[in-house]
C-alpha positions as CSV (number, residue, x, y, z in Angstrom):
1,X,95.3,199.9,4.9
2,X,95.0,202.9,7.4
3,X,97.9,203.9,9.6
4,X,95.5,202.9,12.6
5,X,95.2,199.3,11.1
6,X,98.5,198.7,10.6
7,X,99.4,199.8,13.6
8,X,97.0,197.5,15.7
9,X,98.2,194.5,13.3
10,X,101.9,195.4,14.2
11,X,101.8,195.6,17.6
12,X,99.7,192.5,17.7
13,X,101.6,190.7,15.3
14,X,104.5,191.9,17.7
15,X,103.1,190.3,20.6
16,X,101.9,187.0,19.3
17,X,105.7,186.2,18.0
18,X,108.3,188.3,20.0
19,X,110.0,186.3,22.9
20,X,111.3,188.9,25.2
21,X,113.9,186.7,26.5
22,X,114.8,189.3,29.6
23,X,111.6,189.3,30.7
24,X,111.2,185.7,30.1
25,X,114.7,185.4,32.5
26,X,112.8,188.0,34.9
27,X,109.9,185.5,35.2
28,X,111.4,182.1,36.0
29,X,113.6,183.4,38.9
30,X,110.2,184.9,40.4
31,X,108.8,182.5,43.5
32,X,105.4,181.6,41.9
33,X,107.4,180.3,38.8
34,X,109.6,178.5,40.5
35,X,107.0,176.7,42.9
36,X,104.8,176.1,39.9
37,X,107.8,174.6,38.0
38,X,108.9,172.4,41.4
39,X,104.9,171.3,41.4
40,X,104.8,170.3,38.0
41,X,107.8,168.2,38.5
42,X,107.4,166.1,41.7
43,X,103.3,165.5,40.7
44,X,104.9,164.3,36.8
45,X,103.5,167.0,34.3
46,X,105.2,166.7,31.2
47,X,105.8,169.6,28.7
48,X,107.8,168.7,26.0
49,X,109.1,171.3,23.8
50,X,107.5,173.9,25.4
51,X,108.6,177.0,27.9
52,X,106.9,178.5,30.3
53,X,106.8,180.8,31.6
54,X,107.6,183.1,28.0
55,X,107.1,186.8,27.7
56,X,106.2,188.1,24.5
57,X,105.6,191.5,22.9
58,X,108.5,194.2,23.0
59,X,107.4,195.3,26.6
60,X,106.9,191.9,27.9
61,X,103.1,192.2,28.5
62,X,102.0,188.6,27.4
63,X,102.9,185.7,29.3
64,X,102.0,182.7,28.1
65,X,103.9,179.1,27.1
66,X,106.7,179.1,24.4
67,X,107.4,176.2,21.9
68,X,110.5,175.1,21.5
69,X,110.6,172.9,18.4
70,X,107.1,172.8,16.3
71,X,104.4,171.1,17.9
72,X,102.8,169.1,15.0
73,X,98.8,169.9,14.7
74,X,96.6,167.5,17.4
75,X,99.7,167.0,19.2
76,X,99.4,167.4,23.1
77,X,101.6,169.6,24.4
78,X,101.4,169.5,28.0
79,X,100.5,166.2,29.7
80,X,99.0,166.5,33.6
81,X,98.1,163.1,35.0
């Protein structure tokens, strides 16, 4: 494998399974978090064992949802009625 290869599958790697929890803590105290997170609750979304919002990579640069125990294959994850 090339430097330039493993590289790109580092950094990728690195973003697909490092929770920046900082940036994660940066994210849930901003506004549109917070109203998402007060929406979700009073209209009865459910989202067991996940997080959101999760930052991942080293820098924070992908935001995205976060399980928190493993979600068994066809398993929903996030229930909107």
């Amino acid at each position: 494998m090339n430097l330039i290869v493993f590289l790109i599958v580092c950094f990728a790697s690195d973003l697909l399974t490092y929770l920046n929890k900082e940036k994660t803590a940066e994210l849930k105290a901003l506004p549109k978090y917070r109203e998402l997170e007060k929406w979700m609750d009073e209209n009865g979304v459910l989202r067991p064992g996940v997080d959101y919002p999760a930052a991942f990579g080293r820098n924070g640069e992908l935001i995205g949802m976060a399980a928190k125990k493993d979600i068994p294959p066809q398993t929903a994850f996030l229930y909107v009625p």
